[in-house]
PAPAGU-561307 format. One record per residue (C-alpha): x, y, z; residue in one letter. Coordinates in steps of 0.25 Angstrom, whole numbers, padded with zeros to 4 digits, always signed. Example, Ala and Ser with C-alpha at 12.3 -4.5 7.8 and 13.67 -1.06 7.14 Angstrom:
BEGIN
+0049-0018+0031A/+0055-0004+0029S/
END
This chain:
BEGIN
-0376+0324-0250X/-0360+0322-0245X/-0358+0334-0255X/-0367+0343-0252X/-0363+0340-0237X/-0348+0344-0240X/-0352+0355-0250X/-0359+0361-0239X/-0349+0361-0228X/-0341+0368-0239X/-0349+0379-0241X/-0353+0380-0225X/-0355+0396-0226X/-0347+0397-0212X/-0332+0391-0219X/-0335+0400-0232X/-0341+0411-0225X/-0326+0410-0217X/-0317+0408-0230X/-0327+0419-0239X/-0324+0428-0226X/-0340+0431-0226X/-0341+0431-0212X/-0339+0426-0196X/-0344+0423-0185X/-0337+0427-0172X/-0338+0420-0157X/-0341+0433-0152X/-0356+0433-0159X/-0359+0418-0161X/-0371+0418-0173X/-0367+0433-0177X/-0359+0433-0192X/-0348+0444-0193X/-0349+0447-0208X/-0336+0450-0215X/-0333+0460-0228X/-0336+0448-0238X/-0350+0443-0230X/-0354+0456-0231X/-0351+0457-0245X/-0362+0446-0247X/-0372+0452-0236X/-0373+0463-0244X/-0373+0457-0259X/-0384+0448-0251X/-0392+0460-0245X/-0391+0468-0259X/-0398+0458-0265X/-0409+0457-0254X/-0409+0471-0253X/-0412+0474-0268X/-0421+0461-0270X/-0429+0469-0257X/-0431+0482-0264X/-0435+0475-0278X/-0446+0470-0270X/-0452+0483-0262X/-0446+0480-0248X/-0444+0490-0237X/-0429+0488-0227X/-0429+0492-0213X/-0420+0490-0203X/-0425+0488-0187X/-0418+0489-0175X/-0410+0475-0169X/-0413+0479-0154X/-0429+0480-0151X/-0437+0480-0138X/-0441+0469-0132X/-0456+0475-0134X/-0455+0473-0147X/-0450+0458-0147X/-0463+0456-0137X/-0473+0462-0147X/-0467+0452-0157X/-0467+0441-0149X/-0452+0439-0151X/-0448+0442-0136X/-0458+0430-0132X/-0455+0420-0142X/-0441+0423-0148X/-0432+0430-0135X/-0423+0419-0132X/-0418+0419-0147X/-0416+0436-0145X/-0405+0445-0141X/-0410+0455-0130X/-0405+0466-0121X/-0408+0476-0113X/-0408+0492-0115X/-0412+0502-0105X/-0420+0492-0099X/-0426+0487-0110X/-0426+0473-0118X/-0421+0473-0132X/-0419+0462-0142X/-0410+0462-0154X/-0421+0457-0165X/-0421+0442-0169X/-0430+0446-0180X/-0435+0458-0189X/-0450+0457-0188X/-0453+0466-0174X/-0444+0476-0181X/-0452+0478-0195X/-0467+0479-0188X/-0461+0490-0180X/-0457+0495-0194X/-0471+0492-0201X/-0476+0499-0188X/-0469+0510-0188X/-0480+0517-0200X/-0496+0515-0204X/-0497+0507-0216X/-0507+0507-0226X/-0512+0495-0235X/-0505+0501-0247X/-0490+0500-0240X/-0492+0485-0238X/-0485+0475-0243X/-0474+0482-0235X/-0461+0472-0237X/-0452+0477-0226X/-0438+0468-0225X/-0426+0470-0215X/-0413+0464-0215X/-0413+0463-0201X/-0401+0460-0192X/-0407+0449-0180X/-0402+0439-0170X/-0407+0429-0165X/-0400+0420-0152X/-0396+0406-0157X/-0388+0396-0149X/-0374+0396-0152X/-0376+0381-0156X/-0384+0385-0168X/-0375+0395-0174X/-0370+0392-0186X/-0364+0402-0197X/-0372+0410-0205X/-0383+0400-0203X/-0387+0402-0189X/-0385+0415-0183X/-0388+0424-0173X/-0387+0436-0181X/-0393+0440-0194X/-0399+0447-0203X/-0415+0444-0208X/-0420+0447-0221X/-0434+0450-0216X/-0446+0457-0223X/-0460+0459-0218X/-0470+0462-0227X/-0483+0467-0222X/-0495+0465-0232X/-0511+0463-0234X/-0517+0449-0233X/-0518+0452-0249X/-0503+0454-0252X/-0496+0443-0244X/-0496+0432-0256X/-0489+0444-0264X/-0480+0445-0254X/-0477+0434-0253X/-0474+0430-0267X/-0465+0443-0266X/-0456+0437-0256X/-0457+0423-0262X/-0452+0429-0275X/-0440+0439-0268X/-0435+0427-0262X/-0436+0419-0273X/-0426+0429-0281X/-0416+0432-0268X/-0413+0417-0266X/-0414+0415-0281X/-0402+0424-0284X/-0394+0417-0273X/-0398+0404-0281X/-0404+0396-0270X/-0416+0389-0271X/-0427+0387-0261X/-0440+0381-0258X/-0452+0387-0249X/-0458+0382-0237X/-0473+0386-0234X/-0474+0385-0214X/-0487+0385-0212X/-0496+0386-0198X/-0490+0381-0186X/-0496+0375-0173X/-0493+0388-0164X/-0496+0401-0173X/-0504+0414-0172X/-0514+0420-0181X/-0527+0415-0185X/-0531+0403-0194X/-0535+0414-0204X/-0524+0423-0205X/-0516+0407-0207X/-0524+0405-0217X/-0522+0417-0225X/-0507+0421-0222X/-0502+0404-0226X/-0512+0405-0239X/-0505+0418-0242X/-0492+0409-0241X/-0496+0398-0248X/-0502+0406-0258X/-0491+0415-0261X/-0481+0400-0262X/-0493+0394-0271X/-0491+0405-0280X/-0475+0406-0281X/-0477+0393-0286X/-0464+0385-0283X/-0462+0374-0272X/-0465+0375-0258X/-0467+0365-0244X/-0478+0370-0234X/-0473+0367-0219X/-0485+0365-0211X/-0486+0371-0198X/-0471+0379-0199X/-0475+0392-0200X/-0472+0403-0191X/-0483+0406-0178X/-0486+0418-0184X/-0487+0414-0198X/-0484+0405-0212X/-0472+0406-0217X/-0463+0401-0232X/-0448+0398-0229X/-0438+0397-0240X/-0429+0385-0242X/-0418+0389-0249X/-0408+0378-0256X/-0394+0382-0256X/-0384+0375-0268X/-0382+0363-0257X/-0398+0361-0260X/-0398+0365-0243X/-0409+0373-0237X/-0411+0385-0230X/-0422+0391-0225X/-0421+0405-0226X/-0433+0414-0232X/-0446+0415-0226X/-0459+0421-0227X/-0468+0423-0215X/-0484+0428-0215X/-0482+0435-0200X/-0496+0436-0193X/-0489+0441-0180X/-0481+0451-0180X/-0491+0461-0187X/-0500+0457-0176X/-0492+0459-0164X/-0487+0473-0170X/-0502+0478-0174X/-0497+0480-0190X/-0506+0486-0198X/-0509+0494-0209X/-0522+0502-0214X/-0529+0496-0227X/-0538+0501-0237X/-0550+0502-0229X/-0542+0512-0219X/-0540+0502-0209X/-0530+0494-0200X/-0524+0481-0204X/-0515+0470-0200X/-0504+0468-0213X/-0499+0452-0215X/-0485+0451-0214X/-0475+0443-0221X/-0460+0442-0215X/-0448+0437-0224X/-0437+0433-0224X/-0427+0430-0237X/-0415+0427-0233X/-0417+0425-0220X/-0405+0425-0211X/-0396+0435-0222X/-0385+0427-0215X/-0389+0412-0216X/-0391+0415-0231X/-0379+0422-0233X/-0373+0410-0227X/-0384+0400-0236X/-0377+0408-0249X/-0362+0405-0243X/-0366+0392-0243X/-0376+0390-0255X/-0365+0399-0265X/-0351+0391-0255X/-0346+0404-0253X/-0345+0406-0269X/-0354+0419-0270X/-0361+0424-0283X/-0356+0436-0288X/-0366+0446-0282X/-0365+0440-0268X/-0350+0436-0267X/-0341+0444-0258X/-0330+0445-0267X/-0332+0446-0283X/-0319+0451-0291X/-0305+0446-0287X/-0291+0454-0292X/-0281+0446-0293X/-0266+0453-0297X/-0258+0447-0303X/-0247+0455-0298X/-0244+0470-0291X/-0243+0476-0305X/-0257+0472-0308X/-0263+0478-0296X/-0267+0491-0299X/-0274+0485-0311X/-0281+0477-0301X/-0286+0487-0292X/-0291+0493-0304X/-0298+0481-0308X/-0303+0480-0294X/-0309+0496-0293X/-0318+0493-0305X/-0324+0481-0300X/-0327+0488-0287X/-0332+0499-0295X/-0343+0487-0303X/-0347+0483-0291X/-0339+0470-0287X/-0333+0465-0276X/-0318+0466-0282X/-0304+0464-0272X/-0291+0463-0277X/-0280+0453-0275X/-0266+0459-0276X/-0258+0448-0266X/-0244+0442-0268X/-0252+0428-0270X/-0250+0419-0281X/-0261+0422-0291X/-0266+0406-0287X/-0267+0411-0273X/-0277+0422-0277X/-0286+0416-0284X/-0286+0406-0275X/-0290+0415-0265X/-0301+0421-0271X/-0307+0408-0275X/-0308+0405-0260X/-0315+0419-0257X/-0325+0416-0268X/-0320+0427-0276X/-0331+0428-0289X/-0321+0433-0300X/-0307+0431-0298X/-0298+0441-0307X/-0283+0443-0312X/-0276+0453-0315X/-0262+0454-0320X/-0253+0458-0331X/-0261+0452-0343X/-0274+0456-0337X/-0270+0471-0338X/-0265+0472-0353X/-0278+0464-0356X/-0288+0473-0346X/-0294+0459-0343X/-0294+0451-0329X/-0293+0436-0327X/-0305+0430-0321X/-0307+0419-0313X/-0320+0414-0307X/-0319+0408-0293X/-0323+0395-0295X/-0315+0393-0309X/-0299+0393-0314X/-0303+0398-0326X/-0299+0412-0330X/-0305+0422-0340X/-0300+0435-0344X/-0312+0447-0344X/-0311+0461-0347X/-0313+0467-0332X/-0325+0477-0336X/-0332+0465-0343X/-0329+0456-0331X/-0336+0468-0322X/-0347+0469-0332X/-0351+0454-0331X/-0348+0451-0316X/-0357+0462-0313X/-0368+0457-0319X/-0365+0444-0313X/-0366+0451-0300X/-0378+0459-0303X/-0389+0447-0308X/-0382+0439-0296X/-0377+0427-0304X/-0375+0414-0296X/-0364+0413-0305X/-0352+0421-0311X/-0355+0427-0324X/-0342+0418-0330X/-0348+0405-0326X/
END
């Protein structure tokens, strides 16, 4: 326990966001991350892979507006139950609110054209840019903010297709978290005391949960009466390296929302119906797991998600234009490659790139060049190799392209 205690203070994502140069935060907008070159670099490795894993899987990506009318937090029922936690302003004598969630925005979307039965399911995600008011108190890191990103879907369906569904998203979430090599279990919420809907439509939307977890056949807790007011609901535990959880995925069954904004869609006899609607989420907060995987990995990035891959280190000046070289064809493969051509003891450089989480570390100098070879060096280890540079390209990549949790040399 004493460890894992000091291990985790260690990996607290806010020092090694700091000494990684991954991001800031600034007095000037408590609870709103400024995200710097490198953070950016492992946003967009992250939102890659989330992107790609989404098109695999039949997905649509829209984008809705930040700033909508306060009608429109009325009809959703947000303006009544959810204002003091919303950023509003007035325009033209008009109430706006900057959105603290997605959903509004994707009804006006699913709204926006008829659809027939043979469109549905419909799996609709957005990445979606919200805030939320927290108390200053509360604020902490990555973990707690008042901006972020939402990794939302909605998928409207028949009655007959939510189990499938269902096991979709079970199976999509299974490979995102998976690949990070984080573990998890599942959390079935069920009925709570104040909720809306009929006994029937409960009855049906939590079978068709249970259901769908019966048949994915691994562990799961039922949570009685923790559900949402408008409907069931499985959370995803995940288990970081320190064996500490997170909740971070869900997967709602919304009765509400449809209802308020009259969805429907025309079935195969020619007529008007309500779809069902499943809202998801995989990561969650893109930020709170960016900062879970600072912690779960200590800042030592995989390959494919680390902000800087390939180091140049020169041994001297004359060796420099060798380097850059060396540097342009790592560029050209695909890696993140920099170069290191300071006066500093050849100790001092490696040094310095160990403490940036550098992945390969490499050395250049008079023997390198007659050989047509570099020095390697892994992070995390004094011992040096010698590797032909277009064979080193050659297996780093495919390292990078499987998404290894560990170096190809380990």
């Amino acid at each position: 326990y004493l460890f894992r205690l000091e291990e985790a203070k260690k990996r607290d994502h806010r020092l090694v966001g700091q000494k990684l140069d991954l991001f800031s935060m600034k007095e000037y907008a408590p609870g709103m991350p400024f995200f710097h070159p490198a953070g950016m670099r492992v946003w967009n490795h992250l939102l890659g892979f989330w992107n790609a894993l989404h098109e695999k899987a039949n997905y649509v990506q829209i984008q809705t507006p930040q700033l909508l009318s306060r009608q429109l937090w009325e009809l959703s029922g947000h303006w009544e139950h959810y204002r003091e936690n919303m950023y509003t302003t007035e325009i033209e004598e008009q109430f706006f609110a900057i959105k603290p969630m997605n959903c509004p925005g994707c009804m006006l979307y699913y709204k926006s054209a008829q659809h027939s039965y043979r469109e549905l399911p419909m799996r609709v995600a957005e990445v979606g840019y919200v805030h939320r008011h927290e108390f200053s108190g509360a604020l902490s890191g990555l973990f707690r903010v008042r901006a972020f990103h939402l990794d939302d879907a909605h998928i409207f369906a028949t009655e007959g297709q939510i189990k499938s569904e269902i096991l979709a998203i079970l199976r999509l979430a299974d490979e995102l978290y998976s690949t990070f090599g984080l573990d998890y279990f599942l959390e079935l919420s069920t009925r709570p005391e104040k909720s809306i809907g009929s006994d029937k439509d409960w009855e049906i939307t939590t079978s068709a949960l249970k259901g769908a977890l019966d048949d994915w056949q691994k562990e799961y807790r039922i949570n009685e009466g923790d559900g949402a007011f408008y409907g069931p609901k499985i959370d995803f535990h995940i288990k970081d390296s320190l064996n500490r959880s997170w909740q971070c995925g869900t997967i709602q069954l919304d009765m509400s929302l449809p209802e308020k904004f009259e969805l429907e869609y025309i079935d195969e006899d020619n007529k008007r119906k309500r779809p069902l609607m499943l809202h998801r989420a995989i990561f969650g907060s893109v930020e709170r797991f960016f900062g879970i995987l600072i912690e779960h990995f200590a800042g030592r990035f995989p390959l494919w998600l680390s902000p800087r891959q390939v180091r140049i280190l020169t041994v001297a000046d004359r060796h420099i234009e060798h380097a850059t070289a060396l540097e342009h064809t790592f560029k050209e493969a695909g890696l993140l490659c920099d170069l290191d051509i300071s006066q500093e003891t050849m100790n001092k450089k490696v040094r310095n790139a160990q403490l940036l989480q550098i992945n390969y570390i490499l050395t250049v100098g008079d023997k390198e060049m007659e050989e047509n070879v570099v020095s390697v060096r892994l992070r995390d280890t004094n011992k040096v190799f010698s590797e032909n540079p277009k064979t080193f390209i050659q297996k780093i990549t495919k390292e990078k392209i499987q998404k290894n949790l560990k170096s190809f040399y380990e």
